[in-house]
C-alpha positions as CSV (number, residue, x, y, z in Angstrom):
1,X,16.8,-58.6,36.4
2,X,18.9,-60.3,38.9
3,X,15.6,-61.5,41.0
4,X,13.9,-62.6,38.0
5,X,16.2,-64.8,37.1
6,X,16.4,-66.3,40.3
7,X,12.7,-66.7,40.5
8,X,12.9,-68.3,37.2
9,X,15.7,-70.7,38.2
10,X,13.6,-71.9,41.3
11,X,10.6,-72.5,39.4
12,X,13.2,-74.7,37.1
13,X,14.1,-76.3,39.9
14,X,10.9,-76.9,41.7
15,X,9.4,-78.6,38.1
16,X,12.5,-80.7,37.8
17,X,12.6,-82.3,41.3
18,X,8.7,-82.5,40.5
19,X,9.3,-85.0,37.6
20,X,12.1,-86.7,38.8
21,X,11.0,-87.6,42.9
22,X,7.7,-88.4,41.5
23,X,7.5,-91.4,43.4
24,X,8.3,-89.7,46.4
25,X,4.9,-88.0,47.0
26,X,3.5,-91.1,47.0
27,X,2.7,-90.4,50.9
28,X,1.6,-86.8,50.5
29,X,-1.2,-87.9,47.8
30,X,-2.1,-90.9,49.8
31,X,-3.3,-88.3,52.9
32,X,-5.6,-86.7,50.3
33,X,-7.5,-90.9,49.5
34,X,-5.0,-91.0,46.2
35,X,-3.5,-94.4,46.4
36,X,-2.2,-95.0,42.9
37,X,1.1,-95.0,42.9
38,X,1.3,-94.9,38.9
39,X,-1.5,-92.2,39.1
40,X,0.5,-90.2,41.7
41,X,3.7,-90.6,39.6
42,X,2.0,-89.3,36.6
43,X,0.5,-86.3,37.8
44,X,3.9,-85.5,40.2
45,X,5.3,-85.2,36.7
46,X,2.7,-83.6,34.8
47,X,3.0,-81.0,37.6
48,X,6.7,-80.7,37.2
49,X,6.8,-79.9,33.3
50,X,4.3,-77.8,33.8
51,X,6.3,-75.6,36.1
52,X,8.9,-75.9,33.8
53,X,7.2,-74.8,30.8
54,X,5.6,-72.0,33.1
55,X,9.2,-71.1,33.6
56,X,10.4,-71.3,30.0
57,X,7.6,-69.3,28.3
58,X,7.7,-66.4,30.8
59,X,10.9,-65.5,29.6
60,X,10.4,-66.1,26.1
61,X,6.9,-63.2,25.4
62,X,6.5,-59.5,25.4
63,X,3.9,-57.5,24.4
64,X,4.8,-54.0,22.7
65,X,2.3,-51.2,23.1
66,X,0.2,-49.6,20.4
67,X,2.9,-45.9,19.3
68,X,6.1,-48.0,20.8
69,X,8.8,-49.8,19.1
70,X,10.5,-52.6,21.4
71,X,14.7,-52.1,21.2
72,X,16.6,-55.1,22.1
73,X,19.9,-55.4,24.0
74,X,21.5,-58.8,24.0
75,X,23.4,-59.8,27.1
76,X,23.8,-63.5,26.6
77,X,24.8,-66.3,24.2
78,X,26.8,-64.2,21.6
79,X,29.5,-62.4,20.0
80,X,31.4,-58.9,21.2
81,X,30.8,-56.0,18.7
82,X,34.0,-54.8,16.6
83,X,35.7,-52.3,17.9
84,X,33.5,-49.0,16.3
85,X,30.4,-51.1,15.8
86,X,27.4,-50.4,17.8
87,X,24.4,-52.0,16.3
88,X,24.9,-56.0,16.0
89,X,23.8,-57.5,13.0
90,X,24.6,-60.9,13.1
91,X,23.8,-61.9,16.7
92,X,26.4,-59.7,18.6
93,X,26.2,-59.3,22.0
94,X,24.6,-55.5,22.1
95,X,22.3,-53.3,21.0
96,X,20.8,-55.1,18.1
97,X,19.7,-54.0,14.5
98,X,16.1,-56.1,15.0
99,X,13.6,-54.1,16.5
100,X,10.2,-55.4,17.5
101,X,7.0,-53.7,16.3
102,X,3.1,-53.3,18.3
103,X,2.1,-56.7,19.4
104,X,2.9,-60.4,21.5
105,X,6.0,-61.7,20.5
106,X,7.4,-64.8,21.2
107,X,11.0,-65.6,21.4
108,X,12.7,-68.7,23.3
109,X,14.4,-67.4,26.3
110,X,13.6,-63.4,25.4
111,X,13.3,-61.7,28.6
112,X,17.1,-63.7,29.8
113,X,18.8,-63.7,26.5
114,X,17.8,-59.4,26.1
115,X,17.0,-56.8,27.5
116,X,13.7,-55.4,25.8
117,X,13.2,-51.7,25.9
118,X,10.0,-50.1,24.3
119,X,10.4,-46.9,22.7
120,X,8.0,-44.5,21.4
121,X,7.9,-44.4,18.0
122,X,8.9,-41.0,16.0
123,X,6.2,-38.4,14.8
124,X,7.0,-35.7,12.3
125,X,4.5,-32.9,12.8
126,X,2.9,-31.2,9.6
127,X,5.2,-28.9,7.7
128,X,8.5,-30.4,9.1
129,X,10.9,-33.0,8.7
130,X,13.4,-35.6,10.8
131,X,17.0,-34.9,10.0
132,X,18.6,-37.9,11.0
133,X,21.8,-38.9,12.2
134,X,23.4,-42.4,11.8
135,X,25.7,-43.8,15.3
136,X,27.2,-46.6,13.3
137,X,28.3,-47.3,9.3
138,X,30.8,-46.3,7.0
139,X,32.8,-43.5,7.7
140,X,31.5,-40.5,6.2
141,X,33.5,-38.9,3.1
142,X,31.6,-35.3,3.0
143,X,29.7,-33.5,5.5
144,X,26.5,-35.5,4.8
145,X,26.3,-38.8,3.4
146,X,25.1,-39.0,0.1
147,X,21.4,-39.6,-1.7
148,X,20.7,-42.9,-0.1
149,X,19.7,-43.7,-4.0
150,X,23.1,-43.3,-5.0
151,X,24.7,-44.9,-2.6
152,X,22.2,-48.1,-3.0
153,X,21.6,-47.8,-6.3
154,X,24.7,-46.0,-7.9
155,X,22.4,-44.0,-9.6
156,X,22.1,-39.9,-10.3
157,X,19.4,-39.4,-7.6
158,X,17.5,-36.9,-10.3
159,X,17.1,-39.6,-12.7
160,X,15.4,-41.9,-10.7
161,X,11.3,-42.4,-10.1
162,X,10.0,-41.2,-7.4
163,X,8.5,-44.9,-7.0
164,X,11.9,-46.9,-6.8
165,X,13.5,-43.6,-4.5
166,X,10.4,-44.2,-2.0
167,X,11.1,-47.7,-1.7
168,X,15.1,-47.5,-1.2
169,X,14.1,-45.1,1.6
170,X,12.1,-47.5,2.8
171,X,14.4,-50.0,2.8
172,X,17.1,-47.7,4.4
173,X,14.7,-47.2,7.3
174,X,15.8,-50.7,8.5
175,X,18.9,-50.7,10.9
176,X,20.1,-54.2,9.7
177,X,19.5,-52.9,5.6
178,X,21.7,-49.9,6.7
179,X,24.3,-50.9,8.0
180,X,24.8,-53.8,5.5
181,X,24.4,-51.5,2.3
182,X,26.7,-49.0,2.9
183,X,25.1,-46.6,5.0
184,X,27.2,-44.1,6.5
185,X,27.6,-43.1,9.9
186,X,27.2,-39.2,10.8
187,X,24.4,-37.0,9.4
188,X,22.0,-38.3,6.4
189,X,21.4,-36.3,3.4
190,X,17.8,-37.8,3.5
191,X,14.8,-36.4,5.8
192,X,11.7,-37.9,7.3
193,X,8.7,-36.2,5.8
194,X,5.9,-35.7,8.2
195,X,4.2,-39.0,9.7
196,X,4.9,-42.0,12.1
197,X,7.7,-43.8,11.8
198,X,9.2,-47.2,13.5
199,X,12.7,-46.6,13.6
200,X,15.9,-48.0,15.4
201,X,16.7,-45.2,17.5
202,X,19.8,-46.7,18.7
203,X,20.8,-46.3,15.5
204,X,19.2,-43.2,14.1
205,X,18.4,-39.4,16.0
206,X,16.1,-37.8,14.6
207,X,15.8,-33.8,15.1
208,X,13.1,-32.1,14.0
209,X,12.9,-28.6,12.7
210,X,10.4,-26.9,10.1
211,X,10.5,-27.4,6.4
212,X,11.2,-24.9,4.1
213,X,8.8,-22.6,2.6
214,X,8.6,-20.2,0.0
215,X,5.9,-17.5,-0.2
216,X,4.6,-15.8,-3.2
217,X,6.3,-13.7,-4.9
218,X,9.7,-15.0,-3.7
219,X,11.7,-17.5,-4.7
220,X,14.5,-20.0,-2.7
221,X,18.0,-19.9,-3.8
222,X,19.7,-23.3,-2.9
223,X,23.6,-23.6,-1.6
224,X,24.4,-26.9,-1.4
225,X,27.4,-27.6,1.2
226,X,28.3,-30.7,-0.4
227,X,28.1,-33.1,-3.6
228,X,30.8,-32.6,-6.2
229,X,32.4,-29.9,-7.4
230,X,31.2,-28.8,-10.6
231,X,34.0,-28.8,-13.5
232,X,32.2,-28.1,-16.6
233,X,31.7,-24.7,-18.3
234,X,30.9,-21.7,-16.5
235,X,27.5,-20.9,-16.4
236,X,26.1,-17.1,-16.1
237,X,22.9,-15.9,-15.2
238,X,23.8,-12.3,-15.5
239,X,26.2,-10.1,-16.5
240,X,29.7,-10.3,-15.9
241,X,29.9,-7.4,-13.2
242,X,29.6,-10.4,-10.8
243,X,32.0,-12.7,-11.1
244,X,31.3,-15.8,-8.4
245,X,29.9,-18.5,-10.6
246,X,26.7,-21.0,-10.4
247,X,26.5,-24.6,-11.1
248,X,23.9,-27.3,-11.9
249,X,21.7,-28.6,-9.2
250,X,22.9,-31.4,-7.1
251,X,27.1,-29.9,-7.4
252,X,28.8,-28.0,-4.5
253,X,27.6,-24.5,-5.0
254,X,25.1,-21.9,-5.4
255,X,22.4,-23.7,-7.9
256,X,21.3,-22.1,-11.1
257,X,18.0,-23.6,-10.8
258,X,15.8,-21.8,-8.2
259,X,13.0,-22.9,-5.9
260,X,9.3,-21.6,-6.7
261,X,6.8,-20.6,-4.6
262,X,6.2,-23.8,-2.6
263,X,6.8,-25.8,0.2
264,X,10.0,-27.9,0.4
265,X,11.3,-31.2,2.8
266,X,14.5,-32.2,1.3
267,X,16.0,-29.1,0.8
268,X,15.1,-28.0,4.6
269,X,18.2,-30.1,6.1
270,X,20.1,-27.1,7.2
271,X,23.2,-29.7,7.5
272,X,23.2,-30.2,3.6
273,X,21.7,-27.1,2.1
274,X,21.0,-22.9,2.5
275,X,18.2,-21.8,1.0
276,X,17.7,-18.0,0.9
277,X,14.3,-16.3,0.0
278,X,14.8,-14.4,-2.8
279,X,11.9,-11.1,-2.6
280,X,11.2,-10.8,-7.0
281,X,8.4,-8.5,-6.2
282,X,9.5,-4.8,-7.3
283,X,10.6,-2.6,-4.8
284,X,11.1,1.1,-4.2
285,X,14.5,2.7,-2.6
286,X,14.7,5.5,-2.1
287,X,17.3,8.5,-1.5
288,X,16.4,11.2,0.6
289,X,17.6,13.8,3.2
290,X,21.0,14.4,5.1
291,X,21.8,17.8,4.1
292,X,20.8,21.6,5.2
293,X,17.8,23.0,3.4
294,X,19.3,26.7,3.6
295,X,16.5,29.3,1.3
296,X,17.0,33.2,0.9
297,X,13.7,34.8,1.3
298,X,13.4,37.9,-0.9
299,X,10.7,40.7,0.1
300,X,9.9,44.1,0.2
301,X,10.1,46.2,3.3
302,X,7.2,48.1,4.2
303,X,9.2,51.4,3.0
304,X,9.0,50.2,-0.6
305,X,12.8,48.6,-0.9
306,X,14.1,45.0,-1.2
307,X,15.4,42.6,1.4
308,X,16.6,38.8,1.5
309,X,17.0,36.9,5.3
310,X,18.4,33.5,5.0
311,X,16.9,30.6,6.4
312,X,18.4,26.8,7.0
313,X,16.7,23.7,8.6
314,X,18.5,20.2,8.5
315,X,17.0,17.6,6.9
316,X,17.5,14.3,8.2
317,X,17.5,10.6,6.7
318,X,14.3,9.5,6.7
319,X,13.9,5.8,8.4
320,X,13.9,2.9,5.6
321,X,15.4,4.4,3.2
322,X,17.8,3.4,1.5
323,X,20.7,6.0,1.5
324,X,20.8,9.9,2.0
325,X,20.7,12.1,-0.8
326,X,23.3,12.0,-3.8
327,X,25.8,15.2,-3.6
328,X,27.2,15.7,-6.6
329,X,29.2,18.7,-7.7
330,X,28.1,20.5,-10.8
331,X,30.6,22.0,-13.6
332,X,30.6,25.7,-12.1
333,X,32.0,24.3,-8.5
334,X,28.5,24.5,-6.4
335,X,27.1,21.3,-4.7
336,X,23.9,20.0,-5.6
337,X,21.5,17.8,-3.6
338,X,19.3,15.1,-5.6
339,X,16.6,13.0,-3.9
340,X,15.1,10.3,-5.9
341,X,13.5,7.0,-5.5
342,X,13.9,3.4,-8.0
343,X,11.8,0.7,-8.9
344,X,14.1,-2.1,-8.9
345,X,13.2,-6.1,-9.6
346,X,15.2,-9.0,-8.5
347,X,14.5,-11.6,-11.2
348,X,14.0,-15.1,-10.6
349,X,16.7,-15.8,-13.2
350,X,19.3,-13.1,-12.1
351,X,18.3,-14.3,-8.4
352,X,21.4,-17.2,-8.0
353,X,23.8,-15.1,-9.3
354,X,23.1,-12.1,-6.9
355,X,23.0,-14.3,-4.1
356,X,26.4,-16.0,-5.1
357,X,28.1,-12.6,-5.5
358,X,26.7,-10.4,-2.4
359,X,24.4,-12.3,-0.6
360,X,20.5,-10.5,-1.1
361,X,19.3,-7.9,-3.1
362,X,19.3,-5.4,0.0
363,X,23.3,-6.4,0.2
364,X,23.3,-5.8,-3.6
365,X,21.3,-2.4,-3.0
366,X,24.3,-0.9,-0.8
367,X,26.8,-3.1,-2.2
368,X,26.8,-2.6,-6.2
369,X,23.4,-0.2,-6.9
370,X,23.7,2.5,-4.6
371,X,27.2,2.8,-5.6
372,X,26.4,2.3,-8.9
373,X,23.5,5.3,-8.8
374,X,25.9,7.6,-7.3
375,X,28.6,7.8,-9.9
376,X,25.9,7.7,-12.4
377,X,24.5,11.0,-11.1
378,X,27.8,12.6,-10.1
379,X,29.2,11.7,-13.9
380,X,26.3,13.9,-15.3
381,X,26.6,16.2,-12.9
382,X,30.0,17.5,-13.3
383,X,29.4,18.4,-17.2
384,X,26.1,20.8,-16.1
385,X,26.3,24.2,-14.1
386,X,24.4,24.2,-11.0
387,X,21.5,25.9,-12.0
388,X,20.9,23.4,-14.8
389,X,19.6,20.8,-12.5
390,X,16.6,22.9,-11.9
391,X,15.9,24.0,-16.2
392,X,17.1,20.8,-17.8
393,X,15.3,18.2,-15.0
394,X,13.6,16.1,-17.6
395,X,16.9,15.8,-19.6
396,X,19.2,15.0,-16.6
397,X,16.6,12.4,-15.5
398,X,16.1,10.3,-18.4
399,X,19.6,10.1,-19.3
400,X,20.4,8.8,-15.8
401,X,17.5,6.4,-16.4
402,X,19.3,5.1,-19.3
403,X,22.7,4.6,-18.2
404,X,21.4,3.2,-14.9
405,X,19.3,0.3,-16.6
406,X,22.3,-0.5,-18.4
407,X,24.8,-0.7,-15.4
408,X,22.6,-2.5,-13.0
409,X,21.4,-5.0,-15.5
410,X,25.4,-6.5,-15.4
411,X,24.6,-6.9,-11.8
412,X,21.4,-8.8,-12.0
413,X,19.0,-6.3,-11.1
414,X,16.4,-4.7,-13.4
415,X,15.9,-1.0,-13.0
416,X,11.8,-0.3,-13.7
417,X,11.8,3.0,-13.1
418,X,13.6,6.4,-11.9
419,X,12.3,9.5,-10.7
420,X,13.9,12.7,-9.5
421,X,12.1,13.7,-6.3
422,X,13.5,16.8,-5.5
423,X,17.1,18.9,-6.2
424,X,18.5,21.3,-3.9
425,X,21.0,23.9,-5.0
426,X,22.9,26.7,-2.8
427,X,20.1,29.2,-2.5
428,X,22.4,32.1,-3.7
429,X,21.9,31.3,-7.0
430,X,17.8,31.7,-6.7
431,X,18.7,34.9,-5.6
432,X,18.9,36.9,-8.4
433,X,15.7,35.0,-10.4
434,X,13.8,36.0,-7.0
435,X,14.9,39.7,-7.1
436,X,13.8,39.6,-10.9
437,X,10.5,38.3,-10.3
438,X,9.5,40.3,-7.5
439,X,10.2,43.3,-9.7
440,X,8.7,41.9,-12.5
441,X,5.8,41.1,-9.9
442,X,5.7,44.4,-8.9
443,X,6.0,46.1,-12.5
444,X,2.8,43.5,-12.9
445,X,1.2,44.8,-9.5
446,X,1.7,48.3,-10.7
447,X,0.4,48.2,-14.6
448,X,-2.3,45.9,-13.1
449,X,-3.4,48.6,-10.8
450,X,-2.7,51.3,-13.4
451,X,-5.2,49.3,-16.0
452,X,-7.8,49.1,-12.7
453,X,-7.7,52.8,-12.7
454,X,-8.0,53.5,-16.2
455,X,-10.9,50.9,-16.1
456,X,-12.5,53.0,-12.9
457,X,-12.1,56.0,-14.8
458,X,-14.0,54.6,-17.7
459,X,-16.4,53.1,-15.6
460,X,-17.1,56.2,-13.9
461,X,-17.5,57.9,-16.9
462,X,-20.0,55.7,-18.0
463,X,-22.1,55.9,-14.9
464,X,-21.8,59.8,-14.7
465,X,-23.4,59.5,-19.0
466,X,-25.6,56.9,-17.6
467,X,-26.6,59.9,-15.3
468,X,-26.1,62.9,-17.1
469,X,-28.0,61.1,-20.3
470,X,-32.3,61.5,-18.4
471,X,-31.2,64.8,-18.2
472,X,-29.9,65.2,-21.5
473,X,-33.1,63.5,-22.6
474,X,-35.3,65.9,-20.1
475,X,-33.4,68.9,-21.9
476,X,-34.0,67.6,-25.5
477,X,-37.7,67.0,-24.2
478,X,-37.9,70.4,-22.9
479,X,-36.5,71.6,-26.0
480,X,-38.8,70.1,-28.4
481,X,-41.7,70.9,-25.6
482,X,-40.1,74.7,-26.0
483,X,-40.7,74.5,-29.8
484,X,-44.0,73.0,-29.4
485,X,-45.1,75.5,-26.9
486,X,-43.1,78.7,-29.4
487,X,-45.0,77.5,-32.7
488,X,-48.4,77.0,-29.9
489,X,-48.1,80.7,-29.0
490,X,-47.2,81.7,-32.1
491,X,-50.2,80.1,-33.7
492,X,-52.3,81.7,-30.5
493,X,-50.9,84.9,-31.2
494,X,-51.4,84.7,-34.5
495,X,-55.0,84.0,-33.5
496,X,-55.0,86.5,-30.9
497,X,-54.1,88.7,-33.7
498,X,-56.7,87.7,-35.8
499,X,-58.9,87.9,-33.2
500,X,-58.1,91.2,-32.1
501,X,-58.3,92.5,-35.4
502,X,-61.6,91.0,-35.6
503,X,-62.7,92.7,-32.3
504,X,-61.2,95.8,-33.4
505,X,-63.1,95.5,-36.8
506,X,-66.5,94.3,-34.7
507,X,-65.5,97.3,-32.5
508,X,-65.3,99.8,-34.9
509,X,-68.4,98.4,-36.6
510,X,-70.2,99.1,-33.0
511,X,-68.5,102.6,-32.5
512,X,-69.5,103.6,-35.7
513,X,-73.3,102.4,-35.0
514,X,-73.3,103.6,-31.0
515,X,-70.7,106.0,-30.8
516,X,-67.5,105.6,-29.2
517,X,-68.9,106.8,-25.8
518,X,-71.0,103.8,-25.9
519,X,-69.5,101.0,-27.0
520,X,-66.8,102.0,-24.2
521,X,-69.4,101.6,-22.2
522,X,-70.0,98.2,-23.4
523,X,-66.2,96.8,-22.7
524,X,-66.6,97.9,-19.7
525,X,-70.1,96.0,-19.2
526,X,-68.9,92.9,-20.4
527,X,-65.3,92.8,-18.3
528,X,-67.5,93.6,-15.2
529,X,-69.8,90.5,-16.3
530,X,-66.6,88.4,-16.4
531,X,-65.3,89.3,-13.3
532,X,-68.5,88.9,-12.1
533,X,-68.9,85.2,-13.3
534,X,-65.2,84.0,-11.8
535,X,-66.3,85.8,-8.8
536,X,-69.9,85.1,-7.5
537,X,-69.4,86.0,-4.1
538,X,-69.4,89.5,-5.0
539,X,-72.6,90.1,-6.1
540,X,-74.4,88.1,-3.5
541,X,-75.9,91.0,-1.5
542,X,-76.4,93.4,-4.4
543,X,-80.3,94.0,-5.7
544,X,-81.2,92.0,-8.3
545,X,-83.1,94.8,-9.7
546,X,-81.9,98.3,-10.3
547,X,-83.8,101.2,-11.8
548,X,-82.3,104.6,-12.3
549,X,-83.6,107.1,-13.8
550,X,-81.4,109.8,-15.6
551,X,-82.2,113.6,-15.9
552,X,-82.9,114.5,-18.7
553,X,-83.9,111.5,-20.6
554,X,-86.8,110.7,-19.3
555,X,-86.2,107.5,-18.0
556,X,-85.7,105.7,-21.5
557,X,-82.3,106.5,-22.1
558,X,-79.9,104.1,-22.8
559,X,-78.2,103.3,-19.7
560,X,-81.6,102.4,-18.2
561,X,-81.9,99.6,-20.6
562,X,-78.0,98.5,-20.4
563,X,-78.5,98.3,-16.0
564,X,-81.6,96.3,-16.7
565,X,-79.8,93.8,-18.8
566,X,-76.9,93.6,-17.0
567,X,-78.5,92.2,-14.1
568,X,-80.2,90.1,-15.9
569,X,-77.4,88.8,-17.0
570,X,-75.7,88.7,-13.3
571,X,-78.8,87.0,-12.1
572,X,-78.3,84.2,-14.6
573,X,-74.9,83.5,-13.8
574,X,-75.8,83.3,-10.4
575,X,-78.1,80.7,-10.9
576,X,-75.3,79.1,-13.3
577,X,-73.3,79.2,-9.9
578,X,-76.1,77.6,-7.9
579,X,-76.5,74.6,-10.1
């Protein structure tokens, strides 16, 4: 700076000797054929303002870059600052409220009178904000200054357009409009949105962090760590098992109004306000494990009689869960296991008041229902015997259900649903149901198998009918075939009778004709013919011709005549034979 200024001064220097010896370069021009003296004079002159105005406007431009905002220091020509003040105003010597935006500017004696100092501007990236911080105004009265509305406007801040709030934050923007209108010095209640902005950042720091958001099925519960306290009546969201109050947005305090699914700028300065996401979908807890699982097996030896062997096994707390089983003690002194699982909902509405009492709704799950769920169980429990938690399930459950709904709806929380998972009770007392159904089991095995029996006697029986019936049918056959064939012979013999007597008769009729001599002689004949006739083979080589001829008759007896007809009658059934 120190060089500059002396190169500036010279150059002063030079153009004032220039204009006032302007006769004395008479010589020097006259060496290059310029002989004029007035001419020499004039131009010495001209030269000499030239230099000067050379001099004067070099120090009085300055050219800001496009993204920069030029800062000016003064360092001559004014005022001290007040003790405090940082940012002049009025002309102070200092850092100074003006700032200069992109461009040439002009300004007599610029580069002497200040020091110019170009600063990139300030760029709030998407889905963040600028929380600023003031170096100089009035000293602050809460841990944030107030709505810059309010304290320009003396207006509520929610009552004001969104029109004239843009333009007082506009306006605020400016150092000089700042300091002047009561801005306060220290941390601003206000945020810069995303975008560019031209600020005096010897006044203002900006930090920049992300803006809030809420995701579906959540909502944002806002603390605000300053504005007024609230002094009006007590407002309840809930019932009165909580007992740290709410109050209207924009007092000290947990709101009553919450923030929807959304994103959010002004409530993202983490100087002025908490915001806690607030989960309103419906989740399960659940209550299992941490106890030993002990069981009394009950079977039969392979000798016939009944045994028991105990068994145990630890069961542990699952991950995620939210608490260990409930122990309660029933009415007859033995302890009872219950696992179950709820459907609980934080409501939007109930959501401030939870938040103001414990914190979230996982605090208000160990805090207030857990708690809550336990004593529920255990007050139930202790008017039922042990074994009642197994026969009256349903019952137990549903009252539970009941009372629970009741109890946690004071807190905030809606109970959707409750289901008994599982109840374990000291196996001793299964022991004598188990002994009774394994004997009624084996009373069941035993008329089961007795009825199997019975029904593979029957069936046998049938099969062996089923068998026994062709013969019984065979034997009836045979029967009526032995009736048949009795009335058949009966009726032969009856014929053979008849026929016999008619032989006898025909017989008798002969004998008395021939004699009984020769009609004995005839049976004969004819049973030899027969024999004859069912046995050919026999009379093969006899003579087909055979004459005898008795003594004593002459050769015309009877017998001659008998032979000679009997082969006659041979001799045709051989030829009967042959055919």
């Amino acid at each position: 700076m120190l060089g500059t200024i002396l190169s500036i001064l010279i150059s002063l220097v030079i153009g004032i000797i220039l204009f006032v010896k302007s006769d004395s370069f008479k010589d020097i021009f006259a060496k290059f054929g310029i002989k004029d003296a007035s001419l020499v004079s004039n131009l010495t002159k001209a030269i000499g303002v030239l230099i000067i105005l050379l001099s004067i406007l070099s120090t009085s431009f300055t050219y800001i870059d496009r993204g920069y905002t030029g800062h000016l220091v003064k360092k001559f020509l004014g005022k001290s600052l007040r003790d405090g003040k940082i940012i002049a105003t009025k002309g102070e010597l200092g850092r100074q409220a003006e700032i200069l935006p992109e461009g040439l500017h002009f300004k007599p004696f610029l580069n002497i009178i200040y020091k110019v100092e170009k600063v990139r501007n300030i760029v709030i990236p998407p889905n963040s904000i600028g929380i600023l911080t003031a170096r100089d105004g009035e000293p602050l009265d809460d841990i944030v200054s107030k709505d810059w509305v309010e304290i320009v406007a003396k207006k509520d801040p929610l009552k004001v357009s969104r029109k004239e709030r843009d333009e007082i934050f506009k306006k605020m923007l400016n150092a000089k409009y700042f300091i002047e209108h009561g801005g306060k010095k220290g941390p601003q209640l206000n945020v810069l949105k995303p975008g560019e902005y031209r600020l005096n950042q010897y006044l203002f720091s900006v930090r920049i962090k992300r803006a809030i958001n809420i995701p579906a099925g959540f909502v944002g519960v806002v603390t605000s760590k300053t504005g007024d306290n609230y002094q009006g009546v007590k407002l309840s969201t809930a019932g009165d098992s909580l007992a740290t109050p709410v109050v209207p947005k924009g007092y000290k305090g947990v709101w009553s109004e919450v923030l929807l699914p959304g994103t959010y700028y002004e409530y993202a300065n983490d100087i002025a306000y908490k915001i806690t996401p607030f989960d309103t979908r419906v989740k399960t807890w659940a209550y299992k494990g941490g106890f030993s699982d002990k069981e009394i097996e009950v079977f039969l030896t392979p000798d016939g009689k009944v045994a028991q062997k105990m068994k145990s096994r630890n069961i542990p707390v699952p991950k995620g869960v939210a608490d260990k089983a409930i122990d309660i003690k029933s009415k007859d002194g033995w302890v009872v296991y219950v696992e179950a699982r709820l459907q609980v909902q934080g409501e939007p509405k109930y959501a401030p008041k939870i938040v103001a009492s414990v914190g979230s709704l996982e605090d208000m799950e160990d805090k207030v229902i857990t708690p809550i769920f336990r004593s529920v169980l255990r007050n139930i429990g202790e008017n039922k015997d042990a074994v009642e938690f197994l026969n009256h399930r349903s019952a137990i459950e549903s009252e539970a259900n009941r009372i629970l709904k009741e109890e946690a709806l004071k807190a905030g929380v809606t109970i959707k649903d409750l289901r008994i998972s599982h109840i374990n009770i000291p196996p001793a007392l299964l022991v004598p149901k188990k002994r009774k159904q394994l004997a009624e089991q084996m009373i069941t095995t035993y008329q089961e198998e007795q009825k199997a029996y019975e029904e593979q006697i029957k069936a046998n029986k049938t099969k062996a009918e089923a068998e026994q019936q062709a013969k019984l049918v065979e034997a009836q056959i045979a029967k009526e075939r032995a009736k048949e064939l009795k009335e058949q012979k009966r009726l032969l013999g009856e014929g053979e009778k008849l026929y016999l007597e008619a032989v006898a008769k025909g017989q008798k009729a002969q004998a008395d004709v021939l004699g009984k001599d020769k009609t004995y002689e005839l049976q004969m004949w004819d049973r030899t013919l027969a024999f004859l006739k069912d046995h050919p083979d026999v009379i093969k080589n006899v003579p087909l011709v055979y004459i005898n001829k008795a003594s004593g008759n002459n050769g015309s007896g009877f017998e001659e005549g008998a032979a000679i007809f009997a082969l006659e009658q041979i001799k045709k059934a051989q030829k009967n034979l042959s055919k």
